[in-house]
C-alpha positions in Angstrom: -38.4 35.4 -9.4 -40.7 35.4 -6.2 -42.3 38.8 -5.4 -40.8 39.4 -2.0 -37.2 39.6 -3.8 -38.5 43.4 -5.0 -38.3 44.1 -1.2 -35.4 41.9 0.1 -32.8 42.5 -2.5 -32.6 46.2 -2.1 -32.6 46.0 1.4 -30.2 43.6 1.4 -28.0 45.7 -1.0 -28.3 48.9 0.8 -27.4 47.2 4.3 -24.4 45.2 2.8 -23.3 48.2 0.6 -23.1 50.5 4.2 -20.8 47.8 5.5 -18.6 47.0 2.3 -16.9 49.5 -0.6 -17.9 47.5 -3.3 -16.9 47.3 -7.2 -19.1 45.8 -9.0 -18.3 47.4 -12.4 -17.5 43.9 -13.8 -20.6 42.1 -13.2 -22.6 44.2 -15.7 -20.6 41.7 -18.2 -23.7 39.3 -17.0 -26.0 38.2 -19.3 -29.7 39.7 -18.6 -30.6 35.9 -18.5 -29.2 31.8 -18.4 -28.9 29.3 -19.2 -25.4 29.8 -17.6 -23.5 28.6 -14.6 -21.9 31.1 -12.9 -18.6 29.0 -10.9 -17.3 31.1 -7.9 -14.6 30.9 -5.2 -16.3 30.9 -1.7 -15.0 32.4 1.1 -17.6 33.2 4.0 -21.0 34.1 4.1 -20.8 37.3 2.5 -20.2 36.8 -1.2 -23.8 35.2 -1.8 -26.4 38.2 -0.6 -23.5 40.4 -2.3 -23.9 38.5 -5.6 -27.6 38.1 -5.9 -28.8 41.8 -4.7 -25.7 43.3 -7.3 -27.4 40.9 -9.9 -30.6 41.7 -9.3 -33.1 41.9 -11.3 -31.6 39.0 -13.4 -32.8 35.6 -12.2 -30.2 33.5 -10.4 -30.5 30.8 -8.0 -27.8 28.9 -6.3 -26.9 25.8 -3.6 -28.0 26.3 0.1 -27.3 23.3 2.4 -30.5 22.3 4.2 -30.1 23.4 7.4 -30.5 27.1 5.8 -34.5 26.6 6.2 -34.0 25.9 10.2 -32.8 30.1 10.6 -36.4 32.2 9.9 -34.2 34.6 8.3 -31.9 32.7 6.1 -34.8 30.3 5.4 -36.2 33.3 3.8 -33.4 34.6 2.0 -33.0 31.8 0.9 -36.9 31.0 -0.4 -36.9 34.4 -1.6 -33.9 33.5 -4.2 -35.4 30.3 -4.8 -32.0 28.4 -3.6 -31.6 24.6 -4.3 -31.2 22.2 -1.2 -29.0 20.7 -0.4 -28.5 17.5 2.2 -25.3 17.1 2.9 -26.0 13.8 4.4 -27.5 12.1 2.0 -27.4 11.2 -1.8 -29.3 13.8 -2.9 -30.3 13.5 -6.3 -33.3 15.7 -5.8 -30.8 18.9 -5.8 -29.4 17.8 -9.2 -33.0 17.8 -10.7 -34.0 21.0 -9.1 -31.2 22.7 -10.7 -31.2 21.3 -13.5 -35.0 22.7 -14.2 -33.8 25.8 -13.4 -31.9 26.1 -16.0 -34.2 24.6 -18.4 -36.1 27.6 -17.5 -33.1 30.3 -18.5 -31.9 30.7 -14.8 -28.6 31.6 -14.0 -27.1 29.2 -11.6 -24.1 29.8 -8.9 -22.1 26.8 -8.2 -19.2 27.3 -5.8 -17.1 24.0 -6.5 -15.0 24.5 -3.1 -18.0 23.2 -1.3 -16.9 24.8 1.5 -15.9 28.0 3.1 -12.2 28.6 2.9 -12.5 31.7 5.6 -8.7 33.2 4.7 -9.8 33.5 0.9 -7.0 31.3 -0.1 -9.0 28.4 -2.9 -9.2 24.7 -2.0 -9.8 22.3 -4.2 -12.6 21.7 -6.2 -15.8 18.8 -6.7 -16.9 17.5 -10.1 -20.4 17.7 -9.2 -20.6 20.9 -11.1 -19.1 18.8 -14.1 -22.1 16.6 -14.2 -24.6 19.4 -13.9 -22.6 21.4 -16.9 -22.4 18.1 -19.0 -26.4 17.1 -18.6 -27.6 20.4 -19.0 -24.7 21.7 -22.1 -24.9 25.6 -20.4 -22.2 27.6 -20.8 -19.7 28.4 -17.7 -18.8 31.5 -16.3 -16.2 32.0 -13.6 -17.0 35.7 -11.2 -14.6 35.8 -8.8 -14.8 38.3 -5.7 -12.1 39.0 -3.2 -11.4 40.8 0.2 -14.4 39.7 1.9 -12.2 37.2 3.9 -11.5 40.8 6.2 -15.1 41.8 7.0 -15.4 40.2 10.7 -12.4 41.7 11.7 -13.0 45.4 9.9 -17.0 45.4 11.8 -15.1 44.9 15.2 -13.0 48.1 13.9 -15.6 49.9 12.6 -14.1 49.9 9.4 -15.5 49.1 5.3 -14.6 46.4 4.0 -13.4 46.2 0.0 -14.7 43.7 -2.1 -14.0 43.2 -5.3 -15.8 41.2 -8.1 -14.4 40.3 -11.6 -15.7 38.3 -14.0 -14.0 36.3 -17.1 -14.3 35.0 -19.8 -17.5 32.3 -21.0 -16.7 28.8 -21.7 -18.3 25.0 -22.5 -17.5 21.5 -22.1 -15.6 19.6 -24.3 -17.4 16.1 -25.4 -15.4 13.7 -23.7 -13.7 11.0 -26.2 -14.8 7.6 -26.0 -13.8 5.6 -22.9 -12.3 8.6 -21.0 -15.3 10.0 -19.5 -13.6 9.6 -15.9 -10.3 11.4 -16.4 -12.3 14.2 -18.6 -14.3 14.8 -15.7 -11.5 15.1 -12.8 -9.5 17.2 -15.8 -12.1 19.5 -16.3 -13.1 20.0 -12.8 -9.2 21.7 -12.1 -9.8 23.3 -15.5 -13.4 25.2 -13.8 -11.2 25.8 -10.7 -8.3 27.0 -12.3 -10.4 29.5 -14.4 -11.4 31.1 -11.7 -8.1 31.2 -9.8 -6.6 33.2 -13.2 -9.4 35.8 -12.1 -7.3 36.0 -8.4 -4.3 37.8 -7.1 -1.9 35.2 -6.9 -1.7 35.1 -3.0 -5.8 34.1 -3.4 -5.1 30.9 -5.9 -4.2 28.5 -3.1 -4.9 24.9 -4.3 -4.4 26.1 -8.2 -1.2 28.5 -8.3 -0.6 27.4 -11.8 -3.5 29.0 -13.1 -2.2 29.6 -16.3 -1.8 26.5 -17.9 -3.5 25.8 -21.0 -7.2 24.1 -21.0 -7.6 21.0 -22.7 -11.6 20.2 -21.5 -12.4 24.0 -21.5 -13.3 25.2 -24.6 -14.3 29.5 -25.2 -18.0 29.8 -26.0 -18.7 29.6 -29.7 -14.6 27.5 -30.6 -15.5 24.5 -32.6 -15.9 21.2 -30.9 
């Protein structure tokens, strides 16, 4: 973890915490170290700072599309927390590397599969890149879900908290795909990621994945036998 974090995560904290009523009580369930991905819905631009100050000290470092570096501020946020880039332009197989090494080197690393921001809170559907980083690098998964955010431009303009809520679930792994169905593994156990994080939501939050219930097949609970 880069030095200047000891300065900018607990002023981060304490500015975020004025603005929000947080609980946090669930993400003490965090290991003090990876390897682990951490899979998250993602909602606006809130629910990252949140997450890495309420973390903090524990290294964790996460996805930041490029143009991040361009904003003197968020450029250092983002340096600070040692984020990944990203270029959404391009194939960018130097991102995969990058956090692959971090978790080589017992990182925590948030992947929020949406790839997008859904703004209402509601989840879209999810990309199988984090599939392929979970297969190559065999860490364990862990869906932290947060909620409520989705209000927080609307309660500044009314001078009003906003409530946020984390939880956090249960860990799981990968199943070894059988021979020859590699392909449909993948796209299986990218809804299987999403929909483990959508059984952490209210149900008007699940969007895309309102049958989050449904038994996993390419999911299996840390330490179950292959």
């Amino acid at each position: 973890m880069r030095r200047s974090s000891y300065v900018i995560a607990p002023l981060v904290r304490a500015i975020l915490c004025a603005a929000c009523r947080v609980d946090a009580s669930e993400l003490a369930k965090l290991p003090r170290r990876g390897p682990l991905i951490i899979v998250s819905n993602h909602i606006n631009f809130l629910e990252v700072p949140l997450l890495y100050t309420l973390v903090y000290p524990r290294d964790i470092s996460g996805f930041a599309k490029i143009e991040t570096w361009r904003s003197p501020l968020l450029g250092l946020l983002a340096t600070a927390w040692e984020c990944v880039p990203v270029d959404r332009d391009a194939s960018d197989m130097s991102s995969m590397r990058l956090a692959l090494e971090a978790l080589a080197r017992g990182r925590m690393l948030n992947i929020m599969p949406e790839g997008t921001r859904s703004h209402d809170g509601r989840l879209g559907r999810g990309h199988a890149g984090v599939v392929s980083i979970a297969m190559r690098s065999r860490a364990p998964i862990l869906p932290v879900v947060h909620y409520g955010g989705e209000a927080f431009w609307s309660n500044l303009k009314r001078g009003k908290r906003t409530a946020v809520r984390f939880r956090v679930g249960e860990p799981y792994r990968l199943r070894e795909p059988e021979p020859g169905k590699a392909k449909s593994a993948r796209t299986e156990a990218t809804d299987e990621i999403m929909r483990s994080i959508a059984r952490l939501l209210p149900p008007e939050y699940r969007g895309a994945y309102p049958e989050a219930d449904a038994p996993f097949r390419q999911l299996l609970p840390l330490g179950a036998p292959a």
